[in-house]
N, CA, C and O atoms as a MOPAC input file, in Angstrom:
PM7 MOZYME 1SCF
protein

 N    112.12100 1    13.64700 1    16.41300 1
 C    113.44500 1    14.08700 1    16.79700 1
 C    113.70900 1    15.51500 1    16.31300 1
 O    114.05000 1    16.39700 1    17.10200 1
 N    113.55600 1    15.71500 1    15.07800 1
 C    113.52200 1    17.14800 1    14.34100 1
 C    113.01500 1    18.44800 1    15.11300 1
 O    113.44400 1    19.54300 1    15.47800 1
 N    111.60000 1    17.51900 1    15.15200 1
 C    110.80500 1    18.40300 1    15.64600 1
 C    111.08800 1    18.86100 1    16.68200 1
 O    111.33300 1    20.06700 1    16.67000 1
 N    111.19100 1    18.03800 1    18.17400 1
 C    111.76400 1    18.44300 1    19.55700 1
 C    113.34700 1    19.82400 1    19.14400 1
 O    113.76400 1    20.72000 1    19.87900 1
 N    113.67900 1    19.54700 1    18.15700 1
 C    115.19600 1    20.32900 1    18.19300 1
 C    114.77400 1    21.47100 1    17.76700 1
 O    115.25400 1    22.46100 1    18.32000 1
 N    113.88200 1    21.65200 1    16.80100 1
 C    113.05900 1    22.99900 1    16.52100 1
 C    112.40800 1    23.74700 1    17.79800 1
 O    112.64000 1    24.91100 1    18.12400 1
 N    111.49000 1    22.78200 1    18.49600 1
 C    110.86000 1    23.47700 1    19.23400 1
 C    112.15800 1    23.96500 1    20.57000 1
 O    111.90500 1    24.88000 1    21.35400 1
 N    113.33500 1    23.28100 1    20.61700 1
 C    114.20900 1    23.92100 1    21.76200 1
 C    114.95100 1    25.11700 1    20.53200 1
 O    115.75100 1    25.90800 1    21.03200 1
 N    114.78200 1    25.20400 1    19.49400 1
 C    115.62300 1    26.30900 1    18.62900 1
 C    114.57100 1    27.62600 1    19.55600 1
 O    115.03600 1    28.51700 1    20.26600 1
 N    113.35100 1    27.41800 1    19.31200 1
 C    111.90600 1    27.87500 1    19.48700 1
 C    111.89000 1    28.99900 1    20.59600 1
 O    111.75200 1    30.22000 1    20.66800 1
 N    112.13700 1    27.74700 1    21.54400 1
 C    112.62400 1    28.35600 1    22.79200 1
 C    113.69400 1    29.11400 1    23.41100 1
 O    113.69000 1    29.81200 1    24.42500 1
 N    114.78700 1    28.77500 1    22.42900 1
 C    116.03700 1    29.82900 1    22.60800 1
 C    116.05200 1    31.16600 1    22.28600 1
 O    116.49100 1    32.17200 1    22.84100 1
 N    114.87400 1    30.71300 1    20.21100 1
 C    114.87600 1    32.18500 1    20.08800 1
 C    113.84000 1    33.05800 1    20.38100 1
 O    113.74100 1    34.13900 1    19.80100 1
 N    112.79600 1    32.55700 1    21.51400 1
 C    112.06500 1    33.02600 1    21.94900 1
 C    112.50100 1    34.21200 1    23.21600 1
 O    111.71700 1    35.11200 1    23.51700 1
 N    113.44200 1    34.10100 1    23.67900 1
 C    114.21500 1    34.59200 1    24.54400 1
 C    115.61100 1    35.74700 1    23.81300 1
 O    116.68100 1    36.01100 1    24.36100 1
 N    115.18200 1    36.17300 1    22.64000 1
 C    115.91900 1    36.63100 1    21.97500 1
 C    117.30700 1    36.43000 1    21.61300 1
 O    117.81000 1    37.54800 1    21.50100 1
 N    118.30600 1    35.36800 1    21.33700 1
 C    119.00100 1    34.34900 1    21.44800 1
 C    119.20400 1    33.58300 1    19.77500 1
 O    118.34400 1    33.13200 1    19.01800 1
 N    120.28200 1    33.64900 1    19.66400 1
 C    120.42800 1    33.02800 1    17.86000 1
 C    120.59700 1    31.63800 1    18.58600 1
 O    121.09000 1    31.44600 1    19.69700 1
 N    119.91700 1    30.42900 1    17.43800 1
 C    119.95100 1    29.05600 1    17.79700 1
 C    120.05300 1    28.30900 1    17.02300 1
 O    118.93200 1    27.99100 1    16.62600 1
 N    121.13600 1    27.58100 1    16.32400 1
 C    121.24400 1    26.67700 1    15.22500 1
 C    121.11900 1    25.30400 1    15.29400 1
 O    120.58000 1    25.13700 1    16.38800 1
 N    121.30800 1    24.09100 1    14.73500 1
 C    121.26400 1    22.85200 1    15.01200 1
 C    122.51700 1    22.93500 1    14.00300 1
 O    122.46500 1    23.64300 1    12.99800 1
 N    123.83900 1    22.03300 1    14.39400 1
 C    124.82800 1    21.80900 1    13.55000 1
 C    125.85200 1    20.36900 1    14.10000 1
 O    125.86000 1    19.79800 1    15.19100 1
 N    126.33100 1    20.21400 1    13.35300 1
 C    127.50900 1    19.13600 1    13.42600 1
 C    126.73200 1    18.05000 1    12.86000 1
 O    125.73600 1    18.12400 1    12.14000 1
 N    127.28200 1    17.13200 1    13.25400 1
 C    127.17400 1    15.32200 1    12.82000 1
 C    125.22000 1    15.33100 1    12.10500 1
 O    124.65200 1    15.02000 1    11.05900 1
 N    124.86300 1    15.86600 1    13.40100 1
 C    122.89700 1    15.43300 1    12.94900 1
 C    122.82600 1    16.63700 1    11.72600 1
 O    121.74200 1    17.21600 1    11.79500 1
 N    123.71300 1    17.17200 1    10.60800 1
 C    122.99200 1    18.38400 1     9.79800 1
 C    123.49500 1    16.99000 1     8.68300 1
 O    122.69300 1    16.67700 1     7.80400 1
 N    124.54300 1    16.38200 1     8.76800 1
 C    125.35800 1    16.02300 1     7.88900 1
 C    124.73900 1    14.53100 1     7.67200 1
 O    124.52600 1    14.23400 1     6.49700 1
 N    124.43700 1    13.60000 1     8.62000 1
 C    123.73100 1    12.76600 1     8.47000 1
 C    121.83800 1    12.95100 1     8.42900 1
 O    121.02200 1    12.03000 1     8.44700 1
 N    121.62900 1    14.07500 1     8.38400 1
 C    120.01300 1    14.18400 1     8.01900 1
 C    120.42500 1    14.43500 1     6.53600 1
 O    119.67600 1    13.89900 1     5.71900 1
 N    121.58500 1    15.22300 1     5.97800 1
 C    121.78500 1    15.01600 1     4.56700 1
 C    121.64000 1    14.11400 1     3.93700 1
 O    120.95200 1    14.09400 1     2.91700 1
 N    122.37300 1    12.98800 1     4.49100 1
 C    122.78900 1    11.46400 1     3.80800 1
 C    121.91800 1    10.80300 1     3.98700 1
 O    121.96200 1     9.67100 1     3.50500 1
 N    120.63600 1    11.26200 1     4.83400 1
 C    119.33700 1     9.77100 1     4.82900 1
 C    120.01400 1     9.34900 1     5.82900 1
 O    119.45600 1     8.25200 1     5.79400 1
 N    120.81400 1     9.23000 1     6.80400 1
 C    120.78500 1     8.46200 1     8.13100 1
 C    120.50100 1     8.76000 1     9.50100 1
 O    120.47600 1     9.79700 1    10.16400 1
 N    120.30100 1     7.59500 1     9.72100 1
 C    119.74300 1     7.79100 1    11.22300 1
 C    120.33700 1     8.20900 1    12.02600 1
 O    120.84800 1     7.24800 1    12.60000 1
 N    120.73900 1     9.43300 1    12.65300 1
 C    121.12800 1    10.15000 1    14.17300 1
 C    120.61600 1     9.29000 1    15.18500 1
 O    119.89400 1     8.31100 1    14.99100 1
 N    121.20900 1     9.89200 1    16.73300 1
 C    121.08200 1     9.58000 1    17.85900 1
 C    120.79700 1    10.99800 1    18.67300 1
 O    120.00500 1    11.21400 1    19.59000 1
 N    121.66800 1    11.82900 1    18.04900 1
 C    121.72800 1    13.04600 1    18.92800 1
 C    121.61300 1    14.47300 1    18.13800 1
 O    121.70900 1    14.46400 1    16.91100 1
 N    121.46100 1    15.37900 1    18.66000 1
 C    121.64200 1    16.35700 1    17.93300 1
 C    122.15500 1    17.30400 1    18.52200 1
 O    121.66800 1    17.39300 1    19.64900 1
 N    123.28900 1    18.45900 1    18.21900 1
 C    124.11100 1    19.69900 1    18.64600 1
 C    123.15000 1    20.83900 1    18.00100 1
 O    122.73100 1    21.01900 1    16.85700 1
 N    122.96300 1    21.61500 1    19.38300 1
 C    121.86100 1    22.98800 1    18.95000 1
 C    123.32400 1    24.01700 1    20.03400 1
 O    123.72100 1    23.88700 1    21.19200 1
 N    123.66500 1    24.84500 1    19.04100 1
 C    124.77300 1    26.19300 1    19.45700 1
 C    123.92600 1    27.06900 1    19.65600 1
 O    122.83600 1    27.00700 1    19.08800 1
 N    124.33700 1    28.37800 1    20.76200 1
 C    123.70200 1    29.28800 1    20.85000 1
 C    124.15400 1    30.34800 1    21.23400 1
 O    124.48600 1    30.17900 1    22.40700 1
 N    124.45300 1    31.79800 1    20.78500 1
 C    125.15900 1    32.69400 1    21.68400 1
 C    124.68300 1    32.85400 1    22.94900 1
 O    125.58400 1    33.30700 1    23.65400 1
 N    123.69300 1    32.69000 1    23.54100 1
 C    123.10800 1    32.34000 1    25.19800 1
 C    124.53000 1    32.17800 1    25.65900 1
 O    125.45000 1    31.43900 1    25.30700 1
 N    124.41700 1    32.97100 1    26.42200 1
 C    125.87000 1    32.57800 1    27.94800 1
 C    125.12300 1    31.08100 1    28.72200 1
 O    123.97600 1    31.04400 1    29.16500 1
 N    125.50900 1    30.63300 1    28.72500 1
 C    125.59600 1    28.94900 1    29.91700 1
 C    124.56900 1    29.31300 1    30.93900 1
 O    123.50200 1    28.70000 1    30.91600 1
 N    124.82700 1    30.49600 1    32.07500 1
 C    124.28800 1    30.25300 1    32.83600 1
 C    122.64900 1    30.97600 1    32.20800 1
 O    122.05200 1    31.38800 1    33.20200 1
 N    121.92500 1    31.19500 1    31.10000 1
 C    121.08400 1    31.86800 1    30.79700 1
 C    119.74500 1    30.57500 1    30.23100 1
 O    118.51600 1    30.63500 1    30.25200 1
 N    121.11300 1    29.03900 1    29.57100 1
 C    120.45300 1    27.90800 1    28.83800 1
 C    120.32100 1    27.35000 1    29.74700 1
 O    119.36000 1    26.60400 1    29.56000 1
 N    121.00300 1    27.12100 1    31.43600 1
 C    120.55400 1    26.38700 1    32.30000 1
 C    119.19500 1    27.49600 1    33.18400 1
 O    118.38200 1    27.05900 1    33.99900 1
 N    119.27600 1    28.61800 1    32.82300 1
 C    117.52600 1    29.44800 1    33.64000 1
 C    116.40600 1    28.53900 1    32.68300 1
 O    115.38400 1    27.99600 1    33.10200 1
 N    116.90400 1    28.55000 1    31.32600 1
 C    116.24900 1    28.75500 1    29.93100 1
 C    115.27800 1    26.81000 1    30.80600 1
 O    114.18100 1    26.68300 1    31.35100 1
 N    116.02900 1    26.08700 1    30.60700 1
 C    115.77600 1    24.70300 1    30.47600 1
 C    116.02000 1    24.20800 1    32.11800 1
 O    116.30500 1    23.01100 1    32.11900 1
 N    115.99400 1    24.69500 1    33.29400 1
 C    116.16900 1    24.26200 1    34.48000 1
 C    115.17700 1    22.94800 1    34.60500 1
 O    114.04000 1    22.69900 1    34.20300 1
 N    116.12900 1    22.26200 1    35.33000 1
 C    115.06700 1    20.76900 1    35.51600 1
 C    114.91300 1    19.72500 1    34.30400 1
 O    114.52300 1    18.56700 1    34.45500 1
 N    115.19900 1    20.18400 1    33.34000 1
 C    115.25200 1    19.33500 1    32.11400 1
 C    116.01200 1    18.93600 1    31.58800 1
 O    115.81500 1    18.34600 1    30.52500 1
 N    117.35800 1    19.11700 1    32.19400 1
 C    118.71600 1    18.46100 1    31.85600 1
 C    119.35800 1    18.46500 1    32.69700 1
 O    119.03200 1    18.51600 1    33.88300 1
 N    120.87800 1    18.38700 1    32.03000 1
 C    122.27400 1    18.24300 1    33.37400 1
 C    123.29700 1    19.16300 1    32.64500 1
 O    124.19800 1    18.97400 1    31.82800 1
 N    122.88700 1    20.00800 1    33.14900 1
 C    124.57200 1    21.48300 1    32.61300 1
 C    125.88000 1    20.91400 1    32.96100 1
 O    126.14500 1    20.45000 1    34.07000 1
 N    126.53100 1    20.96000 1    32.15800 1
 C    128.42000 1    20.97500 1    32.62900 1
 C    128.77100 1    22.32400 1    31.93600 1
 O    128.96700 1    22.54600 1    30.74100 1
 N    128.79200 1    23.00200 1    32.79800 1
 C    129.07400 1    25.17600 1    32.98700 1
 C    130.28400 1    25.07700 1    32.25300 1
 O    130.46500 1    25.82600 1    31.29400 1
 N    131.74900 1    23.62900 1    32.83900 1
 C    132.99900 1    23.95100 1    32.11400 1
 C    133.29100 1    23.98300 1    30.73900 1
 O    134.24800 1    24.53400 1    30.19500 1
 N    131.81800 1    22.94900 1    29.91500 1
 C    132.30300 1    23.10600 1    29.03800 1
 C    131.33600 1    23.74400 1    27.96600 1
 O    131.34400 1    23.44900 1    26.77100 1
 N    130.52100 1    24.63900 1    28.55400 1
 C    129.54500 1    25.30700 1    28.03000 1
 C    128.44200 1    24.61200 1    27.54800 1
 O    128.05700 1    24.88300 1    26.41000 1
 N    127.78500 1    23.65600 1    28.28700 1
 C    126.76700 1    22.70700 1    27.84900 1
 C    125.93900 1    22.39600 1    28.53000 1
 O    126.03000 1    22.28200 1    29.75200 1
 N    124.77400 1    22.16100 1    27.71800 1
 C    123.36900 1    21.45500 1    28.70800 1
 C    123.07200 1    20.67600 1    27.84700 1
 O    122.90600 1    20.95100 1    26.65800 1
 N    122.94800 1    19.32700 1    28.50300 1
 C    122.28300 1    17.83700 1    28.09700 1
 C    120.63900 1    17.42000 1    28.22300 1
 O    120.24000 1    16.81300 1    29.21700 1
 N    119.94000 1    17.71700 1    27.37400 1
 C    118.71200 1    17.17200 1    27.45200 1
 C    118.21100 1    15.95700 1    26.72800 1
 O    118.22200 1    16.01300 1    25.49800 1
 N    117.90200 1    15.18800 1    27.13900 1
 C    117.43000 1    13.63800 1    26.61600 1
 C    115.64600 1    13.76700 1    26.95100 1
 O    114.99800 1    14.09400 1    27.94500 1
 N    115.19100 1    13.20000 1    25.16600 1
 C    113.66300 1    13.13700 1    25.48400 1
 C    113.76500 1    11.76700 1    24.46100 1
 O    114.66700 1    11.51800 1    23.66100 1
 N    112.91100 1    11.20800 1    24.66500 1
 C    112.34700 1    10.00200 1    24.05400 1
 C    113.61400 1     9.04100 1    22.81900 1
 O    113.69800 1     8.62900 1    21.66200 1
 N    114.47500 1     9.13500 1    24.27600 1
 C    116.09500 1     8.64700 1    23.99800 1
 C    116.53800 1     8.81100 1    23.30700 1
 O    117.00300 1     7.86400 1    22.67300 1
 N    116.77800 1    10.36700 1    22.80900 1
 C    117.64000 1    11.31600 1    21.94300 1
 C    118.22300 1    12.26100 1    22.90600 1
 O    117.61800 1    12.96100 1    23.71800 1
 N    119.24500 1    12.19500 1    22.73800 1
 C    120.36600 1    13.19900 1    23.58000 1
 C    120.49700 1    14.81500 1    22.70800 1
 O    121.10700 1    14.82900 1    21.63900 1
 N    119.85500 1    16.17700 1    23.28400 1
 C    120.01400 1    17.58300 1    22.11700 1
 C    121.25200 1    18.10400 1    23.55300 1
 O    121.15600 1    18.36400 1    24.75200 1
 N    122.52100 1    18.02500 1    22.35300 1
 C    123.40100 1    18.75200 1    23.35700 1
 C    123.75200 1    20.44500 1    22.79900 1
 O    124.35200 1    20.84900 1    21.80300 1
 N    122.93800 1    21.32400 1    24.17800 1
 C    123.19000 1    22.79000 1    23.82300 1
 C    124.42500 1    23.05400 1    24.40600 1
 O    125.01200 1    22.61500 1    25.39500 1
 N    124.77400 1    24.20400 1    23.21200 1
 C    126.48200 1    24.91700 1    24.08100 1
 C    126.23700 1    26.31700 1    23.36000 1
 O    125.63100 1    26.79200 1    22.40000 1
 N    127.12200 1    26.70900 1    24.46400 1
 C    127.02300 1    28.26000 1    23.88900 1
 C    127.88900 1    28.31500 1    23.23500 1
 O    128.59200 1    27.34300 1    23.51100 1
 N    128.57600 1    29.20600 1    22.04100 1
 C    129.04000 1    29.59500 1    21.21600 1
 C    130.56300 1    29.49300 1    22.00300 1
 O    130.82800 1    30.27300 1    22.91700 1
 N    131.47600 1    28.50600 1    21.57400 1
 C    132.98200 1    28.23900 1    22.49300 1
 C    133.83000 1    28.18100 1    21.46100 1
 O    133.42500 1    28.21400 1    20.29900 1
 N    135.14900 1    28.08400 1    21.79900 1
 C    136.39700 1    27.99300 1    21.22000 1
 C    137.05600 1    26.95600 1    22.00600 1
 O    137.22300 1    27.11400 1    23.21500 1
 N    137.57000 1    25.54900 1    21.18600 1
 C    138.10300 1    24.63700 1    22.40800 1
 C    140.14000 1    24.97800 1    22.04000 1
 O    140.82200 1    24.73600 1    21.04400 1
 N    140.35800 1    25.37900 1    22.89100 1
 C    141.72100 1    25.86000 1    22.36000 1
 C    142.94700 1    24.70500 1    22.59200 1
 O    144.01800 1    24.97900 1    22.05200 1
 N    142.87000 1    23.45300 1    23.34300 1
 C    143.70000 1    22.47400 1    23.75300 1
 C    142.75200 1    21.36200 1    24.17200 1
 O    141.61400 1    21.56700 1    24.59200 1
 N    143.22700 1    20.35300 1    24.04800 1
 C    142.28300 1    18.87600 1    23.92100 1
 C    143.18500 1    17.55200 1    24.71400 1
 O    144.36600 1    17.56300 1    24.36600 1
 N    142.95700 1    16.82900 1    25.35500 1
 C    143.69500 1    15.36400 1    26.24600 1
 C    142.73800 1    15.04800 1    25.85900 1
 O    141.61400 1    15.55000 1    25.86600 1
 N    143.33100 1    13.76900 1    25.31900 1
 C    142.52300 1    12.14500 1    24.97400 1
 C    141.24800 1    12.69100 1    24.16400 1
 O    140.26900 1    12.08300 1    24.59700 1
 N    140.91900 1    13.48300 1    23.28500 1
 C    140.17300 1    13.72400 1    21.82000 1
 C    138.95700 1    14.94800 1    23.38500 1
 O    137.91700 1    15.48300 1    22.99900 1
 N    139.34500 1    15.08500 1    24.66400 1
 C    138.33600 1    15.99700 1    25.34100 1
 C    138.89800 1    17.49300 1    24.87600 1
 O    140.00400 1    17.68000 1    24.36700 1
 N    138.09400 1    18.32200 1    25.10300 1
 C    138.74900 1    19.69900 1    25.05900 1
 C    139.30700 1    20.16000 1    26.83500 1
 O    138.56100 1    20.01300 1    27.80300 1
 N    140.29800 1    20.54500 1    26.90500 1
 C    140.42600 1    21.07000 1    28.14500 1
 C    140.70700 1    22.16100 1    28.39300 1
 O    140.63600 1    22.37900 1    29.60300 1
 N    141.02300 1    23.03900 1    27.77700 1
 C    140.71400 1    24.64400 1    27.23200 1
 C    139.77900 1    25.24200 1    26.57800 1
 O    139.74400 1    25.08300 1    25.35800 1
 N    138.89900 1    25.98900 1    27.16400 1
 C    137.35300 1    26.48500 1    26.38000 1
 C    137.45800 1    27.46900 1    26.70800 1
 O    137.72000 1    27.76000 1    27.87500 1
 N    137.28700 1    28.29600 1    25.78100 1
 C    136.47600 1    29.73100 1    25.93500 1
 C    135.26400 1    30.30000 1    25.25000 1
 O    135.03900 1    29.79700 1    24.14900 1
 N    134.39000 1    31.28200 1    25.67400 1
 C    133.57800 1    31.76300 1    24.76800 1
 C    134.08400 1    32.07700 1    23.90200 1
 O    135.19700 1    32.58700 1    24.02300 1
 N    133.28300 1    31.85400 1    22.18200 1
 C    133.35600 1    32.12900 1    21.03000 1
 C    132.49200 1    33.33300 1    20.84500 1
 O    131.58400 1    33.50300 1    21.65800 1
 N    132.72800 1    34.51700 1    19.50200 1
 C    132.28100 1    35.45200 1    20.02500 1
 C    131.11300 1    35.82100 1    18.70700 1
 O    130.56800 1    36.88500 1    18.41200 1
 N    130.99500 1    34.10700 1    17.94500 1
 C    130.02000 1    34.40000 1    16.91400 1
 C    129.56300 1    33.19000 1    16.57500 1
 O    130.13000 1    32.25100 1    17.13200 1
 N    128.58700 1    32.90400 1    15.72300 1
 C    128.59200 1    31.30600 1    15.07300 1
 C    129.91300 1    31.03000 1    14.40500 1
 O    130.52100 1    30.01500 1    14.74200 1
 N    130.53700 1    32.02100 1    13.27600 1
 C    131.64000 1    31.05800 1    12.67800 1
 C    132.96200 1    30.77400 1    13.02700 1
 O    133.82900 1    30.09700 1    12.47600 1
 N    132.92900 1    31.63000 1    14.37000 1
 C    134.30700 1    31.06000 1    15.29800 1
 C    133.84500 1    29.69000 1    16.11300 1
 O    134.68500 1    28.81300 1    16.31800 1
 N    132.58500 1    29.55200 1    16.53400 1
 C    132.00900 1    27.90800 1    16.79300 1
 C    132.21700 1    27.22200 1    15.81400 1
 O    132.51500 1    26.05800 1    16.08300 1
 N    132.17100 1    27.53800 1    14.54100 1
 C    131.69400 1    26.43700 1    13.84100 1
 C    133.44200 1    25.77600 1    13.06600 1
 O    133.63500 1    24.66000 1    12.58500 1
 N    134.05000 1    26.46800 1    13.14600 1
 C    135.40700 1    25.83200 1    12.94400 1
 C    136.17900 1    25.13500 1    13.95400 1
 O    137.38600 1    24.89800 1    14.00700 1
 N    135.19800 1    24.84700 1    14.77000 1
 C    135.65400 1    23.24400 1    16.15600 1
 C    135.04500 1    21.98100 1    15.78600 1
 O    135.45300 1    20.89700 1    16.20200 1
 N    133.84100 1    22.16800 1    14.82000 1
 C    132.98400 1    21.13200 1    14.28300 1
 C    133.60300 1    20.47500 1    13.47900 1
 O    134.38300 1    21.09800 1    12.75800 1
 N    133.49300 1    19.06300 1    13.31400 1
 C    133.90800 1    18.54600 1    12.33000 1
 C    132.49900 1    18.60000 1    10.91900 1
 O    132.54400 1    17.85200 1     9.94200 1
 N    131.75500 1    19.28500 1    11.07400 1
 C    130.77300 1    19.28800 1     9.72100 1
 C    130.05300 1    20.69600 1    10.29500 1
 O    129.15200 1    21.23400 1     9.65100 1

């Protein structure tokens, strides 16, 4: 699981592109537990992670994301956003974020 999230870090920053792994999977690889999924952020604009990974997932452009599932682990990429208004715990206001630590204060970890 690790490994696959490295090698898509790999690939992001192979393309000259900052690529982190953060939220829930940093905080539970802390604690010794078992994940399902993992969040990889990236300043990549959207339409650059769907050239990057075409065919290997399912982009949703609105909310700055591409879904890739390998050996039934879900790595959800987003580009660097700001969710500014939320219905029913969704965000329904997004904008680009214009660094990692304006992303990273939407995270809950």
């Amino acid at each position: 699981m690790l490994d696959i999230a490295l090698k898509l870090l790999k690939d992001i920053t192979n393309h000259s592109y900052e690529a982190y792994i953060v939220g829930g999977f940093v905080r539970d690889y802390l604690l010794g537990i078992n994940s399902n999924d993992i969040d990889i952020c990236t300043n990549a604009p959207i339409n650059k992670i769907i050239e990057m990974f075409k065919g290997e997932g399912i982009a949703f452009p609105q909310y700055y994301a591409f879904h890739i599932e390998r050996d039934g682990v879900c790595y959800d990429i987003t580009s660097y956003r700001k969710e500014l208004s939320y219905r029913r715990n969704k965000p329904i206001d997004i904008e680009p974020a214009k660094n990692l630590a304006e992303d990273l204060l939407r995270r809950d970890f």
